[in-house]
Each structure stands twice: as structure tokens, then as C-alpha cells.
DRENDOFI-418159 format. One line per field, with one value per atom (N, C-alpha, C): x, y, z; residue number from 1; atom name. Coordinates in steps of 0.02 Angstrom, whole numbers, plus 50000, padded with zeros to 5 digits. Example, Ala and Ser with C-alpha at 12.3 -4.5 7.8 and 13.67 -1.06 7.14 Angstrom:
2
u: [50660 / 50615 / 50660 / 50642 / 50684 / 50645]
v: [49716 / 49775 / 49835 / 49888 / 49947 / 50002]
w: [50390 / 50390 / 50390 / 50354 / 50357 / 50394]
num: [1 / 1 / 1 / 2 / 2 / 2]
atome: [N / CA / C / N / CA / C]
END
This chain:
54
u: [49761 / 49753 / 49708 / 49708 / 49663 / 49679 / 49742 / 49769 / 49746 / 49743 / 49725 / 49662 / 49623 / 49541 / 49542 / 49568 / 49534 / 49557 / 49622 / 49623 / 49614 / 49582 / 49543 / 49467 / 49434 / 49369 / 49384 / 49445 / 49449 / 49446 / 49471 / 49490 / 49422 / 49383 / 49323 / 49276 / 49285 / 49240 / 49264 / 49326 / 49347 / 49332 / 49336 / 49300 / 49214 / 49179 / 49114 / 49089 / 49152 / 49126 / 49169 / 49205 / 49235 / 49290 / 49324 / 49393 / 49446 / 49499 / 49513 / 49598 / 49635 / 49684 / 49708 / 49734 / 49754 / 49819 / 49825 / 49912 / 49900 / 49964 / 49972 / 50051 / 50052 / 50124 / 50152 / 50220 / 50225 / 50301 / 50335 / 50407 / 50444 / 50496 / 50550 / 50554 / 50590 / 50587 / 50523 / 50488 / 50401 / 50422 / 50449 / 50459 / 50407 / 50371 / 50313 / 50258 / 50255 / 50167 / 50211 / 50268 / 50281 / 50287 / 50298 / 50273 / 50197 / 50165 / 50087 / 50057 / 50085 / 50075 / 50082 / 50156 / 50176 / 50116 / 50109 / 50065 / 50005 / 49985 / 49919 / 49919 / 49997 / 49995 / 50006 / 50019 / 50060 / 50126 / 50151 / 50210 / 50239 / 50295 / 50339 / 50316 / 50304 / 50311 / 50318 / 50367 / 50421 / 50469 / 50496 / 50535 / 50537 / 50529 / 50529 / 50604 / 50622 / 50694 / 50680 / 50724 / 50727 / 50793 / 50794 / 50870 / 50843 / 50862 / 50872 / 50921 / 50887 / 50947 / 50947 / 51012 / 51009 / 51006]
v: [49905 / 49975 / 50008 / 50070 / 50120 / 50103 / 50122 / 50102 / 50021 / 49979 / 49898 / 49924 / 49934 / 49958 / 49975 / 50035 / 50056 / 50022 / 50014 / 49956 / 49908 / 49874 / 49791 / 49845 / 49890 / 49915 / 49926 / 49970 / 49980 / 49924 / 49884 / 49801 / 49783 / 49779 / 49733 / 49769 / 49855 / 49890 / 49852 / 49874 / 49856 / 49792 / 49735 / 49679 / 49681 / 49716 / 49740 / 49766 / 49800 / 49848 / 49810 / 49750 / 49699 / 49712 / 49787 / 49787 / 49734 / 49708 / 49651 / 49680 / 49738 / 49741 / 49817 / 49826 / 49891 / 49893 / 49936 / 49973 / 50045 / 50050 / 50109 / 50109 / 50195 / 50203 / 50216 / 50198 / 50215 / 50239 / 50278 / 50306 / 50239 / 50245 / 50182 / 50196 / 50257 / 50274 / 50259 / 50262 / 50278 / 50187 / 50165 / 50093 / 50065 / 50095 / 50098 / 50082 / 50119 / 50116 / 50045 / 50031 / 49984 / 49909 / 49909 / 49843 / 49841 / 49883 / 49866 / 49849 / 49887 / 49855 / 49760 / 49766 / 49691 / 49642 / 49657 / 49621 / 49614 / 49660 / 49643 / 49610 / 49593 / 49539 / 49602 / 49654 / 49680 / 49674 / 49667 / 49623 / 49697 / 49696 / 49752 / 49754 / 49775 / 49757 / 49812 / 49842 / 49881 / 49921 / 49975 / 50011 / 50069 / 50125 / 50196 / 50232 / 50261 / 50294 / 50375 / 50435 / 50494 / 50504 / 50566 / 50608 / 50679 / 50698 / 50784 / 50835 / 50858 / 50918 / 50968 / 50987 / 51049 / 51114]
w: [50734 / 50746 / 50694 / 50708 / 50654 / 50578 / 50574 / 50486 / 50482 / 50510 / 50491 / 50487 / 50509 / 50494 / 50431 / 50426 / 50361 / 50289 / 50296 / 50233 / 50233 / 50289 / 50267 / 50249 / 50266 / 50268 / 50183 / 50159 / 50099 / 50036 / 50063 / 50028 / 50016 / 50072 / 50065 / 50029 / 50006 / 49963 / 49914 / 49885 / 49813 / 49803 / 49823 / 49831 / 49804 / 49842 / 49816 / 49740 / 49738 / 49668 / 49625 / 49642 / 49582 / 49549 / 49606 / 49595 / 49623 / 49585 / 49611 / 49627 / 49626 / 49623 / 49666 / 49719 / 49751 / 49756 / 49722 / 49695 / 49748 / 49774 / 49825 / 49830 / 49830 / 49839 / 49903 / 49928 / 49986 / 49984 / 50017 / 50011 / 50052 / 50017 / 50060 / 50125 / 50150 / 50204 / 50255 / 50230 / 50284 / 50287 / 50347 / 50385 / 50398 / 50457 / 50482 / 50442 / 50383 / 50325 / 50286 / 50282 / 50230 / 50283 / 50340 / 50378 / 50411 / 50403 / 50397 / 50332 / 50265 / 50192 / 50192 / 50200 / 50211 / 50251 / 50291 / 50368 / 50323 / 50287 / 50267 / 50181 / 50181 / 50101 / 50038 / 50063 / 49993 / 49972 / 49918 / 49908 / 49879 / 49859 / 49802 / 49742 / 49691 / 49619 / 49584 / 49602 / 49572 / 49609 / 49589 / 49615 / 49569 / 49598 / 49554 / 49600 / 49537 / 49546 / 49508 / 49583 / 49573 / 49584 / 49540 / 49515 / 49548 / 49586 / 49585 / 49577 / 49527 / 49478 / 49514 / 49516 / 49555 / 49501]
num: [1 / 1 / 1 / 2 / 2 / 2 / 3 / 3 / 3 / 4 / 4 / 4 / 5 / 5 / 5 / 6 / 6 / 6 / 7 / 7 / 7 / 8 / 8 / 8 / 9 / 9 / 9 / 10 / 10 / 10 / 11 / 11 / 11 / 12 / 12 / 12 / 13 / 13 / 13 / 14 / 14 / 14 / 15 / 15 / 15 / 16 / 16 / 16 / 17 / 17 / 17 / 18 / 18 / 18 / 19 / 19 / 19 / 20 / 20 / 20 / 21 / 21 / 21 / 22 / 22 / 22 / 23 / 23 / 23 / 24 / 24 / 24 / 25 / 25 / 25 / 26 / 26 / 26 / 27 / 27 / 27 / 28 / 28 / 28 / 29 / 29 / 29 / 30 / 30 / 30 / 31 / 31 / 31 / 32 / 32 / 32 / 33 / 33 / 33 / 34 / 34 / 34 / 35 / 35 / 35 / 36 / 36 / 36 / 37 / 37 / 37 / 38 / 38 / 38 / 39 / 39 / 39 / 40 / 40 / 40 / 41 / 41 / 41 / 42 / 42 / 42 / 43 / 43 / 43 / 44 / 44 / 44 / 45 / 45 / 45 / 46 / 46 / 46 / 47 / 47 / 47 / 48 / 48 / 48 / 49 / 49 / 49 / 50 / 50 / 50 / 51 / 51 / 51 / 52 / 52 / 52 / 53 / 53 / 53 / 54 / 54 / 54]
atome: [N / CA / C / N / CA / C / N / CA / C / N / CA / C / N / CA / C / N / CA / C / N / CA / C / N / CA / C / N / CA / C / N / CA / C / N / CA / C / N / CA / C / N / CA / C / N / CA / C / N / CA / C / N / CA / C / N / CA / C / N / CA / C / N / CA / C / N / CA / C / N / CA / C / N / CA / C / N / CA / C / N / CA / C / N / CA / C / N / CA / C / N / CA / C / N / CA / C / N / CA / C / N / CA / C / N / CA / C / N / CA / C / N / CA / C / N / CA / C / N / CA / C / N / CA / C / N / CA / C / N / CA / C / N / CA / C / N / CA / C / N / CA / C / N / CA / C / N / CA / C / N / CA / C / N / CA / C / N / CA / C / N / CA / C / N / CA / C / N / CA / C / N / CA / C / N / CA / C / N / CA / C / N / CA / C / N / CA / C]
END
């Protein structure tokens, strides 16, 4: 689909300009953006944690 386009199109810039590493955040919830991440070989490598004060 559209989103597979543009981040293989994005990949193969950074590739060009000899960036070798794309870090992107995505919310746990958003299912959808995080099994197209996966599909295209992004793995986890970390986990960020929020508190909201009331």
C-alpha cells in the first residue's frame, strides 16, 4: 500500500545519504502502523513509560 511506498522510498534515501539507522516512534496502541513497522523489519528497542498527574 501507500505507507509501504513511502518507507521503503524513505529507506532507500537514507541509504543514499549514508544514513544507516531509522528510529521512529509509534504509540502502542496504533496496531495497524506497528504491524506494517514489523513487516518491513523494524524490531522494538525500547519502551518509553508515561505517568499522568492529575
Amino acid at each position: 500500500g501507500f505507507g509501504t511506498r513511502v518507507m521503503k522510498n524513505i529507506e532507500e534515501w537514507l541509504e543514499q545519504e549514508g544514513i544507516y539507522y531509522f528510529k521512529l516512534h509509534v504509540f502502542g496502541s496504533n496496531e495497524g502502523a506497528r504491524k506494517l513497522y514489523e513487516e518491513l523489519g523494524f524490531e522494538i528497542a525500547g519502551i518509553n513509560m508515561l505517568k499522568t498527574i492529575n
